[in-house]
C-alpha positions as CSV (number, residue, x, y, z in Angstrom):
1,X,4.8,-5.8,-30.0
2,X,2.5,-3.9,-32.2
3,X,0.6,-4.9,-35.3
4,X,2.0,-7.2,-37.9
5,X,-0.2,-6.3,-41.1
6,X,-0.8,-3.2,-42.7
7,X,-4.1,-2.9,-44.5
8,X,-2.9,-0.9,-47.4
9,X,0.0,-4.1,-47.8
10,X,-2.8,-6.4,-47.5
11,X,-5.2,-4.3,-50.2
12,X,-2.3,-4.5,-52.7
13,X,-1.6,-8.1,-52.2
14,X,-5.4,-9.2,-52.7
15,X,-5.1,-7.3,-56.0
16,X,-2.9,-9.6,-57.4
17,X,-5.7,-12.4,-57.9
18,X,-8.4,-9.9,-57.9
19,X,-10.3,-10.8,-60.5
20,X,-9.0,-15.1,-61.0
21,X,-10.3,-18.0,-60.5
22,X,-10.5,-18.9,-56.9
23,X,-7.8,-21.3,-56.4
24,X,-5.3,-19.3,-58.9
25,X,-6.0,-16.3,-56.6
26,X,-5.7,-18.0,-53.4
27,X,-2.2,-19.2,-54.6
28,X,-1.0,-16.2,-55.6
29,X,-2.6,-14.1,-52.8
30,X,-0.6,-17.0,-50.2
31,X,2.7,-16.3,-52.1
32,X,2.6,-12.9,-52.2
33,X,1.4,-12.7,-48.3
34,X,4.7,-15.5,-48.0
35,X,6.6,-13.0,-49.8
36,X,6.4,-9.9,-47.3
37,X,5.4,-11.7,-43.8
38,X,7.5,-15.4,-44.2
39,X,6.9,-17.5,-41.7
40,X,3.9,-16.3,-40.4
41,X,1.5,-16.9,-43.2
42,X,-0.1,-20.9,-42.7
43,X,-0.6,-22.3,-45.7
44,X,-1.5,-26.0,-44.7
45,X,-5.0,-24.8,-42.3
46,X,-7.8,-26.4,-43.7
47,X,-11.4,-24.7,-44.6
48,X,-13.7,-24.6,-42.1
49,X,-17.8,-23.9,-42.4
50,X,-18.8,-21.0,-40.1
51,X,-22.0,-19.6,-39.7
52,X,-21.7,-16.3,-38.2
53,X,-24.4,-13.8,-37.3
54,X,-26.8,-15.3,-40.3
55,X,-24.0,-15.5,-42.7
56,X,-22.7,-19.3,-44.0
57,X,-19.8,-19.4,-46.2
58,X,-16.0,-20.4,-45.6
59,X,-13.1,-19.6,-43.8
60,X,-9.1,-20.7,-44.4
61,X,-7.0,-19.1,-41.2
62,X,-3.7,-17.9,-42.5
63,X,-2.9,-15.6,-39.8
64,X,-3.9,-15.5,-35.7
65,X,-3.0,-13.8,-32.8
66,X,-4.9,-11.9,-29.8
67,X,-5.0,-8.5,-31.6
68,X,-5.3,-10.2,-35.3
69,X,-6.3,-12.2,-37.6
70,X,-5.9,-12.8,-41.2
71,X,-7.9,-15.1,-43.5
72,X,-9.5,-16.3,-47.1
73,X,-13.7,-15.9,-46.6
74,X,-16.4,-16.6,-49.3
75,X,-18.9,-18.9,-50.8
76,X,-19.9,-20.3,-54.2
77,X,-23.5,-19.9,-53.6
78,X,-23.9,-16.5,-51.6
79,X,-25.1,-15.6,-48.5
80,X,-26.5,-12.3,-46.0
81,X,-26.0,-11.4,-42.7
82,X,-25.4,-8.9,-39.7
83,X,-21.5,-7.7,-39.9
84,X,-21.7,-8.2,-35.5
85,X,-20.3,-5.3,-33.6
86,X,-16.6,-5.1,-32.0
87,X,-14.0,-3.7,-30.9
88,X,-11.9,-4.5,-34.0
89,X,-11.8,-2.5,-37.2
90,X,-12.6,-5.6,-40.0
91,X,-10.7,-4.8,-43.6
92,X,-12.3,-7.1,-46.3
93,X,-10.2,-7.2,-49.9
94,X,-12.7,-8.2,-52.8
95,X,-10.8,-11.0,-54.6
96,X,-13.9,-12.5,-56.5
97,X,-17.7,-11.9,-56.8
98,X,-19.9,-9.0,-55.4
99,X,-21.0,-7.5,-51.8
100,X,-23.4,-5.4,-51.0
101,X,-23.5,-3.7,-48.1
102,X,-25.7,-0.6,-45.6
103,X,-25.0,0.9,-42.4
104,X,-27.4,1.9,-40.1
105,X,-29.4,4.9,-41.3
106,X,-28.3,4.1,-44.7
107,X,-30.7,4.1,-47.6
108,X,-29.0,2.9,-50.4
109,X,-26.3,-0.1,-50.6
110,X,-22.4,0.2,-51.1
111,X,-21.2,-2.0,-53.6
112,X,-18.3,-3.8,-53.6
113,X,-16.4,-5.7,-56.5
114,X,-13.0,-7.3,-57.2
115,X,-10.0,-5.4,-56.0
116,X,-12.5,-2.5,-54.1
117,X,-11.7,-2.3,-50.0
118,X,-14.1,-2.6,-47.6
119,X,-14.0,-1.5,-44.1
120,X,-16.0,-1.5,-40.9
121,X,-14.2,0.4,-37.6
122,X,-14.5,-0.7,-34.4
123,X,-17.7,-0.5,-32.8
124,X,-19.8,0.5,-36.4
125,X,-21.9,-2.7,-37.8
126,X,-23.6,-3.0,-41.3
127,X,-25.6,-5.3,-43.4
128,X,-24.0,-7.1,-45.9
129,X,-25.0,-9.8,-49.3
130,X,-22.1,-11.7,-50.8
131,X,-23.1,-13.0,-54.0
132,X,-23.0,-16.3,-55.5
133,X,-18.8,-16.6,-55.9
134,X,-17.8,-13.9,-53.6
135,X,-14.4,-14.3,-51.9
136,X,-12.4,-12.0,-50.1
137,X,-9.1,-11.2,-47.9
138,X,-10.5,-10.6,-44.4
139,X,-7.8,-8.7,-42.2
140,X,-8.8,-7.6,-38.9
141,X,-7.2,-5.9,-36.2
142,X,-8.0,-5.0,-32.3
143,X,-9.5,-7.4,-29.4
144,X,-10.3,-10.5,-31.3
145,X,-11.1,-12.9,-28.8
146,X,-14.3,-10.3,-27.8
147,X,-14.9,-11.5,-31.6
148,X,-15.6,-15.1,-31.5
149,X,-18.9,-15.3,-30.0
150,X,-20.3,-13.0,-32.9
151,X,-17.9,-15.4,-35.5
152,X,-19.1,-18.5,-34.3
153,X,-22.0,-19.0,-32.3
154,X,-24.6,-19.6,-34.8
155,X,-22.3,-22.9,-35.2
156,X,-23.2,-23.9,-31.8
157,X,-26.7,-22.9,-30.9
158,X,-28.4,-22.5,-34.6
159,X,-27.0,-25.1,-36.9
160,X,-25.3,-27.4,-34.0
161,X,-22.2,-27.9,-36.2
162,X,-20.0,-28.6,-33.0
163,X,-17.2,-29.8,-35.5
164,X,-16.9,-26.8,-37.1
165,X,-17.1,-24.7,-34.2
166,X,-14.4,-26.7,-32.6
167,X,-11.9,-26.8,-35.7
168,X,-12.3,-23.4,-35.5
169,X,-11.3,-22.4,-32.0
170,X,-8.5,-25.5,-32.2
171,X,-6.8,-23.5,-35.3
172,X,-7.1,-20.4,-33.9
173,X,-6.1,-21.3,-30.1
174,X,-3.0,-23.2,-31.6
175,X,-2.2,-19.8,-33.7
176,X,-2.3,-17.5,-30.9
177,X,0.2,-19.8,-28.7
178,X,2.6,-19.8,-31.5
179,X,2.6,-15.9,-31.8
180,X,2.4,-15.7,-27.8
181,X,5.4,-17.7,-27.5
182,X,7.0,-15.6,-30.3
183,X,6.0,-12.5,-28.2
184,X,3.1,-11.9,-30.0
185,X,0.3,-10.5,-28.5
């Protein structure tokens, strides 16, 4: 089974609440994701704290398998980091707020506001600054398991939030049997 997102699908359903308040564009991002992938889209998953690779904010898993994952990532008060490096390409839809981003060798920043597409391919890595209010549709696509040390273990061996860490890998490990036994890889 191949991929079940396309990006460009994706870009034009974070659109819709580009530019809302949060939770309006959360609902109507979910219905309109509802819309053109039912039954696959988890509405119910609650938000988790993550801390990966020097960035805090939040996460909301809608969608994950082995070769994808889908979700809602921001924070009200900002936050910096490293982007990790992997063998994934990472799609993030601006819904709210402002990111800045560099690549290596990069001089100046890349920014990035509501409704603009941001992109890193497999194996590339950047810096990047959300601003205070920043949230975004994070789609990404390739070998995500190879992901989750970069994702999540800051939770473990910086900020020792071993609840967080463990909601995390529970959501996502009870996502990926549901699309394995659907034939999902």
């Amino acid at each position: 089974m191949g991929y079940l997102f396309e990006p460009e699908k994706l870009h034009e359903i974070a659109k819709l609440g580009a530019g809302k308040a949060p939770l309006e564009a959360f609902g109507t991002i979910i219905e309109g994701l509802d819309e053109s992938y039912g039954g696959r889209i988890h509405r119910d998953k609650p938000w988790i704290f993550n801390t990966a690779c020097g960035a805090m904010g939040q996460l909301k898993l809608l969608y994950a398998s082995l070769s994808e994952y889908l979700i809602l990532f921001g924070t009200p008060i900002g936050t910096e980091g490293h982007s990790g490096r992997y063998l994934a390409d990472v799609h993030d839809f601006m819904i709210s707020g402002e990111m800045w981003t560099y690549h290596e060798g990069d001089l100046e920043k890349r920014i990035y506001l509501p409704g603009d597409w941001a992109c890193l391919d497999r194996g590339r890595t950047k810096g990047y600054r959300a601003m205070d209010n920043t949230w975004m549709l994070e789609y990404a696509r390739g070998w995500i398991p190879l992901m989750l040390p970069a994702g999540s273990w800051d939770n473990l061996f910086s900020n020792l939030d071993m609840r967080g860490l463990f909601r995390l890998y529970w959501e996502y490990g009870k996502m990926c049997v549901g699309e394995l036994m659907q034939g999902k890889i």
